[in-house]
Structures are given as C-alpha cells and as structure tokens.
N, C-alpha and C positions, 0 to 999 in steps of 0.2 A: 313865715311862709315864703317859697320861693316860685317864682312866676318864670315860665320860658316858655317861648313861643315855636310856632313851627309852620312852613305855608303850603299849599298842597294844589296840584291843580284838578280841578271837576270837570271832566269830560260828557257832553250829556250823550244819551244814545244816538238821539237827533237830534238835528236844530228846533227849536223852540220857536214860532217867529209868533210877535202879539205885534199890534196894530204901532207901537214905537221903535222897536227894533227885534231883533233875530238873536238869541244866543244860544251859543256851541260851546261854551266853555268858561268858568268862572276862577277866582285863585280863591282858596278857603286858607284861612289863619287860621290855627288852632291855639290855645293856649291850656296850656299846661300849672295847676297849682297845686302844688308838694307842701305836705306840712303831716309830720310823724309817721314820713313813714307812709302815707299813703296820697293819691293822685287825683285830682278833679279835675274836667274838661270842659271848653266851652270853644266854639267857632264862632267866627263874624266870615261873611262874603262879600267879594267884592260887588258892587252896587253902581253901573255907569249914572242910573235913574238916580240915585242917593247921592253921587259923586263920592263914593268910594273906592278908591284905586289901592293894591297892594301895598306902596307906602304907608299908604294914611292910617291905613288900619296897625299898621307892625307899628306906625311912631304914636299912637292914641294907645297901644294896649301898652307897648312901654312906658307909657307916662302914667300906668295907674301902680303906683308905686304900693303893692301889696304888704313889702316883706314888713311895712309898722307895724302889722295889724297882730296881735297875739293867734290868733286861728282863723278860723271863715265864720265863724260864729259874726264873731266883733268885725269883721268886714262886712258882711249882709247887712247889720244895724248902719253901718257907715251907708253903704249904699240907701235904704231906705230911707236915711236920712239927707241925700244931696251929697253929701262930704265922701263919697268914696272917690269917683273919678276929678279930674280937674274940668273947670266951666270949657265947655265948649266941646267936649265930646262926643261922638257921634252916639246917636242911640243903640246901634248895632254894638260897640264897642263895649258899653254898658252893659248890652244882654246878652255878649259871650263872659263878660266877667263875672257876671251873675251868676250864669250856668254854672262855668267849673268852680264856684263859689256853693252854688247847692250840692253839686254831685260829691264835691270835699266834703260839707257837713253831713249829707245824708251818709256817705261812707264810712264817717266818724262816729253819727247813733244809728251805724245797723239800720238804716230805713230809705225807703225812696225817696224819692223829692215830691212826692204826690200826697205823701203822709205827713212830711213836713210841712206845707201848705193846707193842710188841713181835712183830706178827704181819705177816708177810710177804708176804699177801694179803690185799685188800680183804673184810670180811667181810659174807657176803649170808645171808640167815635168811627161810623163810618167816616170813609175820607173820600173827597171828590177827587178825579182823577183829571188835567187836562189835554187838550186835543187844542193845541196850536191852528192858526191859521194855514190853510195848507188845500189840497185838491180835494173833491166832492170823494172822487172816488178811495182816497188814502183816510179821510172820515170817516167812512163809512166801513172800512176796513177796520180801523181802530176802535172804533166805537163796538164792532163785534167782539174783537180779541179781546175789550177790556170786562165788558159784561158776561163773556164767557169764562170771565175768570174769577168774578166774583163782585164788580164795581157796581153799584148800585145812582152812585152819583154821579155823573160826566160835566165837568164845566170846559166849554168852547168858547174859545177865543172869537172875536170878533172886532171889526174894523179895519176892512179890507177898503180900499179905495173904491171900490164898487158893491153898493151893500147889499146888493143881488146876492152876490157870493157869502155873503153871512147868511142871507136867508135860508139859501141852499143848501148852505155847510151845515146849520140848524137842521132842515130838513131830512136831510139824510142819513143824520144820524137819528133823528125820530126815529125815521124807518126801519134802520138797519137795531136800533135797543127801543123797541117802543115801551117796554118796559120800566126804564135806566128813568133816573129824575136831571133834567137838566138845570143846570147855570150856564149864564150868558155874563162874558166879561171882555168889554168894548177897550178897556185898560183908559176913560177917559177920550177917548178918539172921535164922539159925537157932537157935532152941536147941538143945542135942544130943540130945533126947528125939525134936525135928523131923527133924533131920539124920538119926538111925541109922534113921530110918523112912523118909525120901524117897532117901538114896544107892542102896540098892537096885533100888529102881525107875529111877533115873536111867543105873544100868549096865546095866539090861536095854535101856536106849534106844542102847546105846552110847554115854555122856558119856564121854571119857576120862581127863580130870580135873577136879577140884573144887579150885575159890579160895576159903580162908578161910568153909567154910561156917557156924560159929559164930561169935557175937560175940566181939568182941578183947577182950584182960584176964585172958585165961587161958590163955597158951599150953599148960599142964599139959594141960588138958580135952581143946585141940586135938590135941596126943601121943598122946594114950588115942584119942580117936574116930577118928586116922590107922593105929593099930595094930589097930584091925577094921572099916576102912574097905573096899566094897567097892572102891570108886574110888580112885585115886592123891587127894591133899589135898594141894592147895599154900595155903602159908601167904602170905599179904598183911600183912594190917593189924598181924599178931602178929608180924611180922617186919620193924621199922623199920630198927635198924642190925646192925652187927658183934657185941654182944654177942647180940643176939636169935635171928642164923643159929645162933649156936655151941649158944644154950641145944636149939636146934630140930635142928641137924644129926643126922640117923642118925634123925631121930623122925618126920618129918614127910617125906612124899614130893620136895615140891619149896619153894623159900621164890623168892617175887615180888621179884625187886628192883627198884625203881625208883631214879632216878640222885636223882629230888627228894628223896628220902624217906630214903636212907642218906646223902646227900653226896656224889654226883657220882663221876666213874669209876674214881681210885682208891680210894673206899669201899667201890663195887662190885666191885673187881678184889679187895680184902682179903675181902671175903664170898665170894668164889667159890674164893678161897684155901683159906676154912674149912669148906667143905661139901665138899672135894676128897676122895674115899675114903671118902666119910661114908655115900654111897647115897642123898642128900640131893642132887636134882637145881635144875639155878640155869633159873628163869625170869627174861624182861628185860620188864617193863613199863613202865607212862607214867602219865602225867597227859594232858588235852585238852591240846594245847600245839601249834607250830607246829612245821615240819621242823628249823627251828635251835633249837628247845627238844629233839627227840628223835634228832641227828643223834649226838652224844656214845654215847649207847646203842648205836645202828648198828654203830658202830666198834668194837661190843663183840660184838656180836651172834653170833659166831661160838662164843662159849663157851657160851650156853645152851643145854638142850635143849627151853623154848619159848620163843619171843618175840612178844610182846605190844603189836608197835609201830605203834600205828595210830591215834593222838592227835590224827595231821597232818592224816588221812583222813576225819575227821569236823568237820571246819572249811569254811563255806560259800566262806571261801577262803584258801589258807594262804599268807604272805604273804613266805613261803621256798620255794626248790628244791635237791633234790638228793640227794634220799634215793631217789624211788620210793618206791614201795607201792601204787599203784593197782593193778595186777596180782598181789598177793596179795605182792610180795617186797619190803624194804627192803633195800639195799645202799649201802654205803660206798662215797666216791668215792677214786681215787686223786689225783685235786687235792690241791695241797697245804692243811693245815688242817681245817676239819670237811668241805668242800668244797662247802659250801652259799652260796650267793646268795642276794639280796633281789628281788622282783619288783614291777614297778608296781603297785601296787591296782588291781582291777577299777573 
C-alpha cells in the first residue's frame, strides 16, 4: 500500500467562539491510501486544545509506515492490535488512519464501513447543531434559521464571563425554537460552586443536558456534581479514552466521544462496549473538520443516544460530500467505503 498525504485549509462561515477560545479556521490533513488500484481517505485537524499543530500531524501520519502491510485488511488487525502506529501517537492521527484504512477495505468488498462494523443498515442520527457564544439577538436569529430548516436539536455554547449572558443566550433561543431540544456546553469553564447554582436555572429553561460543565482534571468532582445534578451531565474533556469511560460509567449521565480524541472507531466501538448497562449513555461528537473527517462517526451514529455531528456544517465550504446534515440529519451512505467524495473548490 502506498500512503500520501495532502493539507488543506477549513475556513468556517463564522467564528466559532466557546468559553476557551474563538476559531475561524483550522488546517485538515488528508491522507490518502492506494492499494490495486483503488483509494481510501481519512483527515486528522489541527487541535490548539489537543496541541496539534500542522507539523505534528504531517510528521505522526508519516511515521505510520503502511507500505509493510499486504492490504488494509492486515493493517486494521495491526491497528486493533496496538502495533500499527508507533508509541506515542496522537489519537486523532490514529483515527485518520483508520478511516482511509476502512474506506480502502470497504471499497475492496463492495460495502460501507457500517456493514463492515457490523450493522445492517445505513445508520441515520439527528444531529445537534451549534450556536457559539455570541449576542442575544444573533441567537435568537440563529436559532430560527436553523429549526426552520429542519434542526430538531440546538447545543449552545456557554461560559461567558458573565453568566447572565448564558442565561439569556438559553433563554432566547427558548423563545425564538420552543419547540427545538436544547444542549448546554460550558466546554469546562465552571467552577462547581458556579455550576450547582446556574444548573438549576438552566432546567427550568428546559436545557436537556450539560457538557462537561466544570473544568477537566477532576473527573471525581464531575461524579459528585452529576449525582445532584438537576440536568443529565455529559462528560467531554474528562472523558478522553477507554480507561476514563470506565472510570465514569454508572457515574456520569452521558460521556462525549469523539473519534479524534479516543482513537478512531474501534476505540469508540470499545468505549460504548464499556458504558453498555452502566446507565451511562454514549454521545457521538466532533472536532470543526470536513465531511471526510466526520464521516467515520456517521457510520456509527446509530449507537448513540445524542449526536453531535456538525463540524462539516460550520465550514464556509466543505470540501467533501456525503453525509448530509443540512437538514438537521447526517446519514451513512450505502456506497461502498466511507462513501464520501471530494468536490471542486468554490
């Protein structure tokens, strides 16, 4: 097999800003693996949060030396077994290799990556859409346009230095989609003395549940504030891989998986292993990334009870197709592989 890479820059429509920083723009790696004749695809983003910068990512996917491997077949077992990448790899780097490692296999038996993983239907998830921190009245605007177009789920940012302004931001977009189901995601920005005094208020707004509303480093804290939480709590930042669901299963309402962040889909397929009976519900989130950065999660989509897939949707132009989501749903294609395409640049 032969590996080559390629870096592309993500423009979003607007800025993005969450209670850490603001972003307008990311660089995506593509990687590219050829073997008889035909092509599998996988992205990693860069990540200031993750500390991944444009280098780190080109010299990590270069050092996953593919061409030993007889086909993707025998490289997927590699991976499953630890041995494909070398120690110390970022997890994102992993689960772009991963990706054009299924999209190559599924391409080679005629099938999706959904059917390869075991599920006999294409799997289709509404997708929440979000609403950055930003002015009452620009919420409130957004929050129209997106439920008039089909969004059923709205997650808004929160952790504004003045929490007035969350409450608000909540509130008016009540107003303006009373219908819509909300998420509330703090990104970590409370302290729990904050948190057990603004949850309250937030469920009398109807939020339906809370991401990681204290800072990460203490999942303990976060256990305690979810056991007299009025709100469901789903855990993010405190929930990076496999050991962190387990530590959290049964304690914490829901734990965020992202495919960057554990290591790609069968990381995620073992995390959803381990929160199975636990009462510990599995969310599918993202990074800003393109359709072929979020297309891998799609194909999974069926297992969570929320998804979070809308990375692609916030890009002034995304520079893949085949997911959907502008009308509020991402769905898996039955194409064989991830079933995404590259489109001409605007």
């Amino acid at each position: 097999m032969k590996a080559t890479t390629r870096t592309v820059r993500l423009v979003l429509a607007e800025p993005l800003r969450i209670s850490r920083s603001t972003t307008t723009a990311r660089d995506a790696v593509w990687l590219t693996v050829t073997h008889d004749g035909l092509h599998g695809h996988g992205e990693a983003v860069t990540s200031v949060y993750y500390g991944l910068d444009t280098p780190t990512l080109q010299r990590h996917l270069a050092a996953v030396a593919l061409d030993r491997f007889a086909g993707p077949d025998d490289a997927l077992e590699a991976l499953r077994e630890g041995k494909l990448a070398p120690a110390g790899s970022p997890p994102a780097v992993t689960a772009a290799v991963e990706s054009a490692l299924l999209d190559l296999a599924g391409r080679h038996a005629g099938a999706p990556v959904h059917r390869l993983l075991g599920a006999p239907a294409a799997p289709a998830a509404v997708t929440a859409r979000t609403i950055g921190i930003t002015t009452p009245l620009r919420a409130a605007a957004e929050a129209r346009r997106l439920t008039a177009a089909g969004f059923q789920v709205l997650k808004i940012k929160a952790g504004a230095d003045d929490p007035e302004e969350d409450v608000e931001r909540v509130r008016v977009v009540r107003d303006a989609a009373p219908g819509a189901r909300l998420l509330l995601d703090p990104n970590g920005a409370w302290s729990t003395a904050r948190a057990e005094t603004m949850l309250p208020r937030f469920a009398e707004l109807g939020v339906e549940a809370v991401e990681q509303p204290i800072a990460p480093g203490d999942p303990e804290a976060l256990a305690r504030l979810a056991a007299r939480s009025p709100l469901p709590v789903i855990a993010d930042e405190d929930a990076v891989g496999l050991d962190d669901a387990r530590r959290l299963a049964g304690r914490v309402h829901g734990v965020n998986v992202k495919l960057a962040k554990c290591g790609g889909v069968h990381a995620a397929l073992r995390i959803a292993e381990a929160l199975r009976g636990s009462g510990t519900a599995l969310m599918l989130g993202c990074l800003t990334a393109s359709t072929l950065g979020l297309a891998p999660a799609v194909h999974l989509a069926d297992r969570a009870r929320w998804a979070d897939l809308d990375g692609h949707l916030l890009l002034a132009h995304d520079p893949w197709t085949g997911i959907g989501g502008a009308d509020g749903h991402v769905r898996a294609s039955d194409r064989p592989g991830l079933g995404v395409e590259e489109v001409a640049p605007c």
